[in-house]
Kinemage of the C-alpha trace (Angstrom):
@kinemage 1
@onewidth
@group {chain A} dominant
@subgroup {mainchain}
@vectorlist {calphas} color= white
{ca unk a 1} P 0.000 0.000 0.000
{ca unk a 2} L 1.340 3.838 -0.968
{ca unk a 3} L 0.871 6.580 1.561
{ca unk a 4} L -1.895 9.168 0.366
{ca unk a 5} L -0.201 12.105 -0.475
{ca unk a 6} L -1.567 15.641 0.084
{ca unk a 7} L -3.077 17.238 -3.564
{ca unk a 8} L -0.879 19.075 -5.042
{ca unk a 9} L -0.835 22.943 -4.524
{ca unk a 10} L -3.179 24.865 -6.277
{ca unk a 11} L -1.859 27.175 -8.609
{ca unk a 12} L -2.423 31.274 -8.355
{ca unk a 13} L -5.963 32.214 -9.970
{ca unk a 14} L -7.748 28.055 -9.322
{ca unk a 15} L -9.758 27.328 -6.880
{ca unk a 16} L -13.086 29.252 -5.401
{ca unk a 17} L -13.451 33.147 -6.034
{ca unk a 18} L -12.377 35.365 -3.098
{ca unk a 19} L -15.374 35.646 -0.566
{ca unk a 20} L -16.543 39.363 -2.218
{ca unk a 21} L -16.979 37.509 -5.622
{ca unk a 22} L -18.155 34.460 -4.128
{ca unk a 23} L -22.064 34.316 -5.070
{ca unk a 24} L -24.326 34.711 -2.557
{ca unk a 25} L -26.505 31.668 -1.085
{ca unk a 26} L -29.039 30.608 -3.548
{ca unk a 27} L -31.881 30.823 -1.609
{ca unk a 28} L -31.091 34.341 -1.379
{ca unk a 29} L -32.588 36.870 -3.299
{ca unk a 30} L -31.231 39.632 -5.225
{ca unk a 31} L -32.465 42.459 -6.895
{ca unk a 32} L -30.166 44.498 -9.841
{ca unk a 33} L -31.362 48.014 -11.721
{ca unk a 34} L -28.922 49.047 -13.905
{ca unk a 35} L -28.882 51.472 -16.936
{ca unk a 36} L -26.083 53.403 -18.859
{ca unk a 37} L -24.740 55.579 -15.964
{ca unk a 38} L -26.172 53.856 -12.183
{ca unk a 39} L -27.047 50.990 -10.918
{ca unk a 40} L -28.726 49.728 -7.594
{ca unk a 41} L -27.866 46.817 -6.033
{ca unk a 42} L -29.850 44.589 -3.295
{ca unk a 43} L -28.625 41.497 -1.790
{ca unk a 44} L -27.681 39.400 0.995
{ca unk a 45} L -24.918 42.219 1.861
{ca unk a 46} L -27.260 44.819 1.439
{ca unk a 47} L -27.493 48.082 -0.812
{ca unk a 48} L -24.903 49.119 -3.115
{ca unk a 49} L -25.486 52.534 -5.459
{ca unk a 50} L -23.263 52.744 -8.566
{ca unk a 51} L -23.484 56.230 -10.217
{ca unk a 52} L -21.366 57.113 -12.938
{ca unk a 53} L -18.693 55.087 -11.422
{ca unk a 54} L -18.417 56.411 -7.833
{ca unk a 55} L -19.851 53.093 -5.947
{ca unk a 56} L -21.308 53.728 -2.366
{ca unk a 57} L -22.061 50.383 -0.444
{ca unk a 58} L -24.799 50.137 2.507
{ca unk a 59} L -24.255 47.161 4.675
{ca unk a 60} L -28.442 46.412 6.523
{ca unk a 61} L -27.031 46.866 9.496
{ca unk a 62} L -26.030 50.748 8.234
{ca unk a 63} L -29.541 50.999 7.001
{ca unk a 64} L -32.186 52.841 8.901
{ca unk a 65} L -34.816 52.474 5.483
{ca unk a 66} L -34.538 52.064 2.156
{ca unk a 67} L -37.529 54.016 -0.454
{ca unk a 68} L -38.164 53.649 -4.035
{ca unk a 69} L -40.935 55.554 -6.791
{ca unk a 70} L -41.048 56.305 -9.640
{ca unk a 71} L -39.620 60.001 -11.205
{ca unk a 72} L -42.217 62.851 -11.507
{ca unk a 73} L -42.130 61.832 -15.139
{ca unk a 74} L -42.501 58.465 -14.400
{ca unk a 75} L -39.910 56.810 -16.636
{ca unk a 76} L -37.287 56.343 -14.055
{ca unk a 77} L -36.776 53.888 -10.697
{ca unk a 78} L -35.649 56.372 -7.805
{ca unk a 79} L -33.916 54.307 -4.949
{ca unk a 80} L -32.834 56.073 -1.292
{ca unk a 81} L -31.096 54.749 1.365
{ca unk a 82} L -31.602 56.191 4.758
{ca unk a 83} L -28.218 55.553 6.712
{ca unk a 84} L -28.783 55.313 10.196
{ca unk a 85} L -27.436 58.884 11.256
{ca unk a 86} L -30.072 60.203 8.884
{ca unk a 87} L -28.299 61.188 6.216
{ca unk a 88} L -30.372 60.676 2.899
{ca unk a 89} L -28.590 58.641 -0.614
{ca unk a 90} L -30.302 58.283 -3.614
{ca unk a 91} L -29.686 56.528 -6.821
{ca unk a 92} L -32.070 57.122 -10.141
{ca unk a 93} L -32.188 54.341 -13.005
{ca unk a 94} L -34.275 54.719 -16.124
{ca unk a 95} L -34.819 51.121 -17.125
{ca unk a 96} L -34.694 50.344 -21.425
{ca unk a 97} L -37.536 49.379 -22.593
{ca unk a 98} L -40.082 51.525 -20.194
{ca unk a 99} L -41.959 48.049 -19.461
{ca unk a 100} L -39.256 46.758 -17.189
{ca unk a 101} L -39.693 49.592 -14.548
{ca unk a 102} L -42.976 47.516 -13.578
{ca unk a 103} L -40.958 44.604 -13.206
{ca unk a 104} L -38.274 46.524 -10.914
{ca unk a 105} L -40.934 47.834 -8.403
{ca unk a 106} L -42.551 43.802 -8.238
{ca unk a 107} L -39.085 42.318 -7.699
{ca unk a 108} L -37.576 45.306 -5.368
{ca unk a 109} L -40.773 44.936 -3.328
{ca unk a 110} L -40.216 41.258 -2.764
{ca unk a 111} L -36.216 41.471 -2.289
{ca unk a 112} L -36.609 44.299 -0.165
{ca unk a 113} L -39.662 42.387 2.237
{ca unk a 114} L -36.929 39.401 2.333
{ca unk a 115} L -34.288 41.357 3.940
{ca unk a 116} L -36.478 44.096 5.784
{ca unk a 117} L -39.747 42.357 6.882
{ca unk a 118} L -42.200 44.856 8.598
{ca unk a 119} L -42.390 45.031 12.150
């Protein structure tokens, strides 16, 4: 009988992704807005606002509330954070085609209930 050797090292750029590209559980739900300039992010981790590149990440426990409507004109989601020492972020995406913004309120509602249940 032969001794089991250990594997053999893995080499640089293998194995699983680092844990901030790791993807979340999959009974988690996500929610992603995104258009040619912002994006709005909710997950597992909680809210992330990308607007014309300058990236601002909320973890939940940061959160105090997080809103959403539609723009005045209504062609456009409009996302805010409320941080927990009040101060106010906001993130506006205009979804291509129009349609989808019906989609993004259903599917932000839900996410949004998973992480932040009332009461």
């Amino acid at each position: 009988m032969t001794e089991q050797q250990p594997p053999p090292p893995v080499p640089p750029g293998f194995g699983p992704p680092p844990p901030q590209y790791a993807p979340s559980a999959p009974d988690a739900p996500d929610f992603l807005a995104v258009d040619k300039h912002s994006s709005v992010v909710v997950d597992a981790s909680g809210v992330a606002f990308d607007m014309y590149d300058i990236v601002v990440d909320f973890a939940w426990h940061e959160i105090r509330s997080v809103h959403y409507k539609a723009s005045p004109n209504g062609r456009a989601l409009m996302v805010a954070v409320i941080h927990i020492d009040g101060r106010v972020y906001e993130c506006v995406v205009i979804p291509k085609p129009r349609d989808l913004l019906r989609s993004w309120f259903a599917q932000l509602a839900w996410v949004l209930n998973y992480y932040r249940p009332a009461g």
